[in-house]
C-alpha positions in Angstrom: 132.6 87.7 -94.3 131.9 89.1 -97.9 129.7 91.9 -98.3 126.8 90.7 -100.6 127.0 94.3 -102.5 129.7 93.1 -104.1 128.8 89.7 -105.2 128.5 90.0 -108.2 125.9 87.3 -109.8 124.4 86.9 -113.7 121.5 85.5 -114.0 120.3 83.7 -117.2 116.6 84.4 -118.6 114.1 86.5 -117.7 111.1 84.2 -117.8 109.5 83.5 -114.7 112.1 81.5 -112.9 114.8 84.5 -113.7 112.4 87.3 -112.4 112.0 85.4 -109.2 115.8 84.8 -108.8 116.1 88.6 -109.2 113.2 89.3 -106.7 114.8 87.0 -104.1 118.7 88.3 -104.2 117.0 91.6 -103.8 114.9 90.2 -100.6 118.1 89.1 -99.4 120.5 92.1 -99.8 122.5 91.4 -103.2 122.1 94.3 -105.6 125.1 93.6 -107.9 123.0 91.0 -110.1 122.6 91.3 -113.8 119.7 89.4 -116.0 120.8 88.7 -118.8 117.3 88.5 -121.6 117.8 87.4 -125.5 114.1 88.8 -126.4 112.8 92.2 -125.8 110.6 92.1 -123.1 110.3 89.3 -119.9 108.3 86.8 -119.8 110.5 83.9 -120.9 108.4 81.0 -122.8 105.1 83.6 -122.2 106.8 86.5 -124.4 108.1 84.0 -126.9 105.3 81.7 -127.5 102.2 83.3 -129.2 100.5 80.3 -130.7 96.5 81.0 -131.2 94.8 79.4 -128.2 97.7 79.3 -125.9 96.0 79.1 -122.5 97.9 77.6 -118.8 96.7 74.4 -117.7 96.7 75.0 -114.2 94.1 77.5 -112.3 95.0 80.9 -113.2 95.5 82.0 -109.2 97.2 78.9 -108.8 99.2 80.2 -111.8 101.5 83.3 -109.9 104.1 83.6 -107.4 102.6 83.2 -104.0 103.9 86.8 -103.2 102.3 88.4 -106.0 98.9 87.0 -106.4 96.6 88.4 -109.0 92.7 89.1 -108.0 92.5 90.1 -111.5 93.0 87.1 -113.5 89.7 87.2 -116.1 89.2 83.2 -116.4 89.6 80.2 -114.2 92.5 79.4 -117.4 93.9 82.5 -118.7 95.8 83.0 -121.9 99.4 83.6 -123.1 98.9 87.4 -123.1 97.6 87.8 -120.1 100.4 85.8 -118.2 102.9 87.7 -119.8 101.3 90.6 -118.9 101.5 89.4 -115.4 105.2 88.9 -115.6 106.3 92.0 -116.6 104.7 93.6 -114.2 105.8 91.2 -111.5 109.7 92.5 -113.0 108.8 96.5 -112.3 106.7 95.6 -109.7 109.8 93.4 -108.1 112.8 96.0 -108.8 113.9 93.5 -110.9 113.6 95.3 -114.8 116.2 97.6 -113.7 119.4 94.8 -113.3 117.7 92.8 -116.8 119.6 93.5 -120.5 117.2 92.9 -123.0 118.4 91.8 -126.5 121.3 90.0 -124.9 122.2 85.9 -125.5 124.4 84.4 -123.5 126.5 82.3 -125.6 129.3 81.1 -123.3 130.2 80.4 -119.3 133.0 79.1 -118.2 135.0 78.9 -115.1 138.2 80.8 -114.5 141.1 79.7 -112.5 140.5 82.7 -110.2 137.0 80.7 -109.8 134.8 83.0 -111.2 132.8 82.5 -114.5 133.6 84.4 -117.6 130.2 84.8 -119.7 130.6 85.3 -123.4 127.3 87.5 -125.1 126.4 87.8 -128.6 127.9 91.2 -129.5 131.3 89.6 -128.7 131.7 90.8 -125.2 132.8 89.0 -122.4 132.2 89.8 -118.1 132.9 87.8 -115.1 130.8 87.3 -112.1 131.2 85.3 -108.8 128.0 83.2 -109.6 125.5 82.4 -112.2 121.7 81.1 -112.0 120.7 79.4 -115.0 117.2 80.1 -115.3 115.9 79.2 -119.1 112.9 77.7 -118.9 112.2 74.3 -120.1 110.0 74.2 -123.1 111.9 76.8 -125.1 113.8 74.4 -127.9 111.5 73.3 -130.9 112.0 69.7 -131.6 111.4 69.3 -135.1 111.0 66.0 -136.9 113.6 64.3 -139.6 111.2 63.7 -142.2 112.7 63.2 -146.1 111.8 66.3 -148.4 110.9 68.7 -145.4 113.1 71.8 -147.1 111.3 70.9 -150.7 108.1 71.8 -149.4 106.7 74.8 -151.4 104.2 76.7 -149.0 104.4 77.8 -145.3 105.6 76.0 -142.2 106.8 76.3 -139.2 107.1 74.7 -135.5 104.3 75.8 -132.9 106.8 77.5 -130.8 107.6 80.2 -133.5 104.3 81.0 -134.3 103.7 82.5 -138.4 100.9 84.9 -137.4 101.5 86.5 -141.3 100.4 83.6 -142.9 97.0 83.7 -143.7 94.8 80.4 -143.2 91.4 81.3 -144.9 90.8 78.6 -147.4 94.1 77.3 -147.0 94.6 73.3 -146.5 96.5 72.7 -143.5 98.1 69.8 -141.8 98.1 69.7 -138.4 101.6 67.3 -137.2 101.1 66.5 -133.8 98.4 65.9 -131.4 99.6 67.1 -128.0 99.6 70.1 -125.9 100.4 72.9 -128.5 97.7 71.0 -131.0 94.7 70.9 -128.9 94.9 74.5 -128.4 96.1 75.4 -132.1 93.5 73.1 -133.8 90.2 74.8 -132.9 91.6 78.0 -133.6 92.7 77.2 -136.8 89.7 75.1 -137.8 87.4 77.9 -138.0 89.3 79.6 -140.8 91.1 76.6 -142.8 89.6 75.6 -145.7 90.4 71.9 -144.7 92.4 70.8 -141.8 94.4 67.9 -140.9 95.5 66.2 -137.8 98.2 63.7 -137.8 98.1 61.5 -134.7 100.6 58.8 -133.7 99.1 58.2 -130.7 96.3 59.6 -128.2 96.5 61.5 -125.1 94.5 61.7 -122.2 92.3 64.8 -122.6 90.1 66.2 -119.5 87.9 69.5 -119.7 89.3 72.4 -118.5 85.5 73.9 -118.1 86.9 77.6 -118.0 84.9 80.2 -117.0 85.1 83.9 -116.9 85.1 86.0 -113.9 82.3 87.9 -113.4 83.5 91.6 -111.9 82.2 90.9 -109.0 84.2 88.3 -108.0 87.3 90.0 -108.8 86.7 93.2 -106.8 86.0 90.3 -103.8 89.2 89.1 -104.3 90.2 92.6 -104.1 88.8 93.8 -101.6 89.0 90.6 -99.7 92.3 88.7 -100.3 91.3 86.2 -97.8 88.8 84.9 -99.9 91.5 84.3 -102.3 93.5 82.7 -99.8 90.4 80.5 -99.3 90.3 79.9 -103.0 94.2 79.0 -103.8 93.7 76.6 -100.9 91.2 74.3 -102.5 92.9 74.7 -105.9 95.8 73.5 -104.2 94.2 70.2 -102.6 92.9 69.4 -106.0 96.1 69.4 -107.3 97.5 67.2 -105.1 94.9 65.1 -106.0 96.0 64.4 -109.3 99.6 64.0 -108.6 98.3 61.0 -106.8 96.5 60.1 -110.0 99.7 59.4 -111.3 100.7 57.0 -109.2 100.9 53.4 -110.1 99.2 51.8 -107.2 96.5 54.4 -106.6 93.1 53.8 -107.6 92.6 57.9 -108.4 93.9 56.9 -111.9 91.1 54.9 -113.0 88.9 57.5 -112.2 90.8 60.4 -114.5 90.6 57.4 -117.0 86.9 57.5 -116.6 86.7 61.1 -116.6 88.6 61.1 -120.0 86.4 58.7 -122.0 83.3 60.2 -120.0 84.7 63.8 -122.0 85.1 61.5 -125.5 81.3 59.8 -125.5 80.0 63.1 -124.9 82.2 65.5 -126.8 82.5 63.7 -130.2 79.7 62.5 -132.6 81.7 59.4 -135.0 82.2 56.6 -132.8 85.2 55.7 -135.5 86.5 58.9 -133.8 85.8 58.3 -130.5 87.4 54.7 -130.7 90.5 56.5 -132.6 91.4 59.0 -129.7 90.9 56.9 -126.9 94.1 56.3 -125.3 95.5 52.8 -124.4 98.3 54.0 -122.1 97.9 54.6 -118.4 96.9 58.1 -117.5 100.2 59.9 -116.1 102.2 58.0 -118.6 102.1 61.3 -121.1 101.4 64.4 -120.2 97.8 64.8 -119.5 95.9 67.2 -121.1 93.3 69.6 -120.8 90.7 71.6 -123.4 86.8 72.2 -123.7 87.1 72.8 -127.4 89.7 70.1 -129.2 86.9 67.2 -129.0 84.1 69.2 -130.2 86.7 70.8 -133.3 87.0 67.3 -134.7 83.2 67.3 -135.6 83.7 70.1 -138.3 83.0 68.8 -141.5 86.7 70.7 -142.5 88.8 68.6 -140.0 90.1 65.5 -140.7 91.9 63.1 -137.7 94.2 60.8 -139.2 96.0 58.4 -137.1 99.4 58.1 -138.5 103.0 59.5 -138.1 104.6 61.6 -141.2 106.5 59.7 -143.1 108.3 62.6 -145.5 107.4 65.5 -147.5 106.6 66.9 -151.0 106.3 70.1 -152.4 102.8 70.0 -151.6 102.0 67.2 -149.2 102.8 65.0 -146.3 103.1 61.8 -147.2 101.9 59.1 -144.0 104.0 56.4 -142.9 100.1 54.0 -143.7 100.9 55.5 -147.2 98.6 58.3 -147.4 99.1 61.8 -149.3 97.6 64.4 -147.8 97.6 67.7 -150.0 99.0 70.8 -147.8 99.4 74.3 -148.2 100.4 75.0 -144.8 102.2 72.9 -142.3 102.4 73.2 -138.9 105.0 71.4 -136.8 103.5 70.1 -133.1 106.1 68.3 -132.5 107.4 69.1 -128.8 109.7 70.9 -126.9 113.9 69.6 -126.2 113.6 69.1 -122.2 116.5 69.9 -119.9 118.6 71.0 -122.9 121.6 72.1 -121.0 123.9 72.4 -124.2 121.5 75.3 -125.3 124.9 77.1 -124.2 128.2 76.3 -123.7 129.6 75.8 -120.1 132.7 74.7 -119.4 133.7 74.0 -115.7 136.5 72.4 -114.2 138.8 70.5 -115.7 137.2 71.4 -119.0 134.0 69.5 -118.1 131.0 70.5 -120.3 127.5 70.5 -118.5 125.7 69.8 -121.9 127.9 66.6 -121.8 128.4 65.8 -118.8 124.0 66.1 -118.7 123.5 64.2 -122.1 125.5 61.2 -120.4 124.0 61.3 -116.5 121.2 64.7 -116.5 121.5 64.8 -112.5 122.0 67.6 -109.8 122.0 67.5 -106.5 118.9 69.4 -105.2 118.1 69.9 -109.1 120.5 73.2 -108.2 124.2 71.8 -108.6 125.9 69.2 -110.6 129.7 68.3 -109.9 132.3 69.9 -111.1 130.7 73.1 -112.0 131.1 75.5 -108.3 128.6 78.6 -108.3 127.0 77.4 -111.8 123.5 77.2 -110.1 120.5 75.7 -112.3 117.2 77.7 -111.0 115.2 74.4 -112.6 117.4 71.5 -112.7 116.8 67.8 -113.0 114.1 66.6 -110.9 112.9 70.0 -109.5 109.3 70.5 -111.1 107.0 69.4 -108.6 103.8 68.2 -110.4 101.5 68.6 -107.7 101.8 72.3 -107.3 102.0 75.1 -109.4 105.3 75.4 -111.6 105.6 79.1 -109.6 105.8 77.3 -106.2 108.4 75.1 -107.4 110.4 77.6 -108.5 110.1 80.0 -105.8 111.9 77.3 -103.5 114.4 76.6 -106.0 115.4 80.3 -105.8 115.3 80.3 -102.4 117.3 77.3 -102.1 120.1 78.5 -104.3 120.2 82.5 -102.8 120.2 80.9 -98.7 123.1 79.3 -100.0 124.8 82.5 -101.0 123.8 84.6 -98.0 125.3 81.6 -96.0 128.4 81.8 -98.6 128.8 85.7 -98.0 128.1 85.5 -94.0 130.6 82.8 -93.3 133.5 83.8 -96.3 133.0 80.9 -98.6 134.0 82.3 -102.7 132.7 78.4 -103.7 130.8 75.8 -103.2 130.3 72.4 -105.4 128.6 69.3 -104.6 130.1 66.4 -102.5 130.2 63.6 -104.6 129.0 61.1 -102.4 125.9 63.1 -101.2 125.5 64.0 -105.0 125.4 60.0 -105.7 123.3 59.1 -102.2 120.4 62.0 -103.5 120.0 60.8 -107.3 119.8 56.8 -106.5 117.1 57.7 -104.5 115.5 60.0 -107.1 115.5 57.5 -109.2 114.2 54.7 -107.5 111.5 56.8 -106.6 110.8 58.1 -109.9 109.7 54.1 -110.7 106.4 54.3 -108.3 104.8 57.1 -110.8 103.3 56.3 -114.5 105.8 58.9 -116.4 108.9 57.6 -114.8 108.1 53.8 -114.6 110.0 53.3 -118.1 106.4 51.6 -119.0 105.7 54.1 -121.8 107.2 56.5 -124.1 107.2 60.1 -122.8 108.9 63.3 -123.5 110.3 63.4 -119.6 112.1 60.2 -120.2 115.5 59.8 -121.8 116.9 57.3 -123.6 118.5 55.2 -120.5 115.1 55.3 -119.3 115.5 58.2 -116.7 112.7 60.7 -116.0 114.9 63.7 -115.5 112.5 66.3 -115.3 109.9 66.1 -112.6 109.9 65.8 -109.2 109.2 62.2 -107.6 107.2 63.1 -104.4 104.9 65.3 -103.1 105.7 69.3 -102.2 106.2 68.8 -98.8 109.1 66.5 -98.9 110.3 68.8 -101.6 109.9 71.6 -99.5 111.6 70.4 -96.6 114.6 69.1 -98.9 115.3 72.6 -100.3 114.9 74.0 -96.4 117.9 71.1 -95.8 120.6 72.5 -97.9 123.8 74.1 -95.6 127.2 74.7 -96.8 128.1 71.4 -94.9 126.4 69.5 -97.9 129.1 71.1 -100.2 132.7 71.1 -100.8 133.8 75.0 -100.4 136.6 77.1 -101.5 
């Protein structure tokens, strides 16, 4: 038996998946954990990202760890600062701020012959620990286009994910590169102050209404003073939800009605049928992310914004040049251009044999479970390929993630195991069946271009099935699954 006070286990980020680690190795005895934070404060992708209309897209009590609901939430859709908010109290709240080091990057891991994992940190330092749960979030690496002249440009620019809140808009002409997630919420904002804005759209996405609402008082000292009623509430949040992960299905009719739903939202939302006809998508609904917003659709009426329905082709001093041909004058560009998914080379790990995760993922991004990949003992991922189950909340998924990964240590500490690593057969057996399954959904049918698909034409990010065959697969994970040492 080894005492689980003296595990000693790092965890990586202190976003929401890295405070829920922390808050689980505490439920289950370990107290020798360190999280290890690059920015100043928890929160993860919430501290970080500030853009101007950063909202969730899922119910805000949806939108918490089951453990920890919130009968304060203001909204049905809350924004960035009140979810980060959230999840730095949830790290007090949790005994988790304690065990975090703030300001610290984690540059390095890699395994020691001894079989632990020597971290490297940005102020040249090195530690070892037993084990180590990677838990940086997913939408954390700006992709930025490779347009000709981008560095000539004279004025202001910058990707959505690093936010210039100095830069002031008034009267400034601005062009608007991208038309997903982070631009639906950015362009209304910025419209009302920009002297002219522009959109450039390469192609159009699925957009429902949110229809947020504020909470009247009220209602929030009920769900106070009642939590059952909140209970009540998550419950039929949580059936909706599951119906639209059946939405995405290829053989389910629920699709064409979302489809309905989202040119319903257009003919009513946007005056130019020239715009209307512009922004209705041609792809099946699932096939991108959808989207949701009350106030992108009714922004593009402004006399001051312009939609134009063309990539960038390259930059000037003071423009963006189209790929139809068309300068557009700028002062101000802003970059909407995506996120790098499943980016496991954002550090270096090294595992046996000299293995590298980031290539060893750039070549075949699997894990068994979404928590293990081969060759790599006790280098846990706390949201690995496959793990994000669209149907629920992303706090649910990871919340069984954790679990998953800390059973597997109490079971490691009660029976003597120092290691365990994946069986490569079992390893092989689980990811042929991900990805035949990932084939009966609309982002993983390699039908359309998404960001969740790579190029082989593998959807390595979410979760094929519903939560309760993800639940029960995380409840199925014994040592006897794993090679030990």
């Amino acid at each position: 038996m080894i005492n689980k006070a003296e595990m000693n286990i790092a965890i990586i980020g202190a976003g929401p998946l890295g405070i829920a680690a922390g808050r689980e190795l505490l439920q289950q005895g370990f107290t020798r954990f360190t999280v290890f934070e690059k920015e100043q404060a928890a929160g993860g992708t919430w501290h970080m990202q500030t853009y101007p209309g950063l909202a969730c897209d899922v119910w805000a009590h949806s939108y918490n760890y089951s453990f920890a609901p919130n009968p304060d939430w203001s909204s049905a859709f809350v924004y960035q600062p009140e979810i980060e908010a959230y999840l730095q109290k949830c790290a007090r709240d949790f005994g988790v701020q304690p065990h975090i080091r703030f300001n610290t990057r984690v540059l390095a891991a890699e395994l020691q012959p001894g079989g632990q994992w020597q971290l490297t940190l940005d102020d040249g330092s090195v530690a070892l620990f037993d084990a180590v749960i990677n838990a940086m979030g997913n939408q954390h690496t700006p992709v930025m286009p490779d347009l000709p002249g981008m560095d000539s440009f004279a004025g202001p620019s910058w990707h959505s994910a690093r936010y210039n809140h100095a830069v002031d808009l008034r009267g400034k002409r601005v062009t608007v590169i991208g038309s997903a997630a982070a631009a639906i919420q950015i362009v209304p904002e910025v419209a009302k102050v920009a002297g002219q804005l522009t959109i450039l759209q390469r192609s159009p996405n699925w957009i429902v209404p949110r229809n947020n609402k504020p909470y009247p008082a009220f209602v929030r000292r009920m769900f106070r003073r009642f939590p059952f009623t909140l209970r009540c509430f998550q419950k039929v949040q949580d059936v909706l939800m599951g119906f639209v992960h059946k939405a995405f299905l290829l053989d389910d009719n629920r699709r064409a009605l979302f489809e309905k739903m989202g040119r319903q939202f257009i003919e009513k939302s946007i005056r130019d049928p020239a715009i209307r006809k512009a922004v209705t998508p041609d792809s099946l609904y699932g096939c991108k992310r959808p989207l949701v917003s009350d106030d992108f659709y009714p922004a593009l009426n402004r006399d001051n914004v312009r939609l134009v329905t063309s990539a960038a082709a390259s930059v000037e001093p003071d423009a963006v040049i189209t790929a139809s041909g068309e300068r557009i004058p700028s002062d101000v560009i802003i970059y909407c251009t995506g996120y790098r998914v499943m980016d496991f080379d954002r550090i270096r790990v090294i595992g046996k044999g000299g293995l590298s995760l980031g290539e060893e993922m750039a070549k075949a991004p699997f894990a068994y479970k979404g928590i293990l990949v081969p060759g790599f003992p006790n280098y846990f991922l706390g949201m690995g390929p496959n793990a994000v189950v669209l149907s629920v909340s992303y706090f649910k998924s990871v919340e069984l993630n954790v679990a998953c990964i800390v059973n597997l240590l109490s079971e490691m500490c009660a029976q003597g195991v120092k290691a365990v690593d994946v069986k490569p057969d079992l390893h092989r057996t689980y990811n042929d069946w991900i990805v035949q399954q990932c084939r009966q959904f609309a982002w993983g049918s390699g039908t359309c271009h998404n960001y969740y698909m790579n190029e082989a034409g593998h959807a390595p990010f979410l979760y094929p099935g519903d939560f309760n065959s993800f639940r029960e697969m995380r409840a199925d994970c014994g040592l006897d699954q794993f090679v030990l040492g």
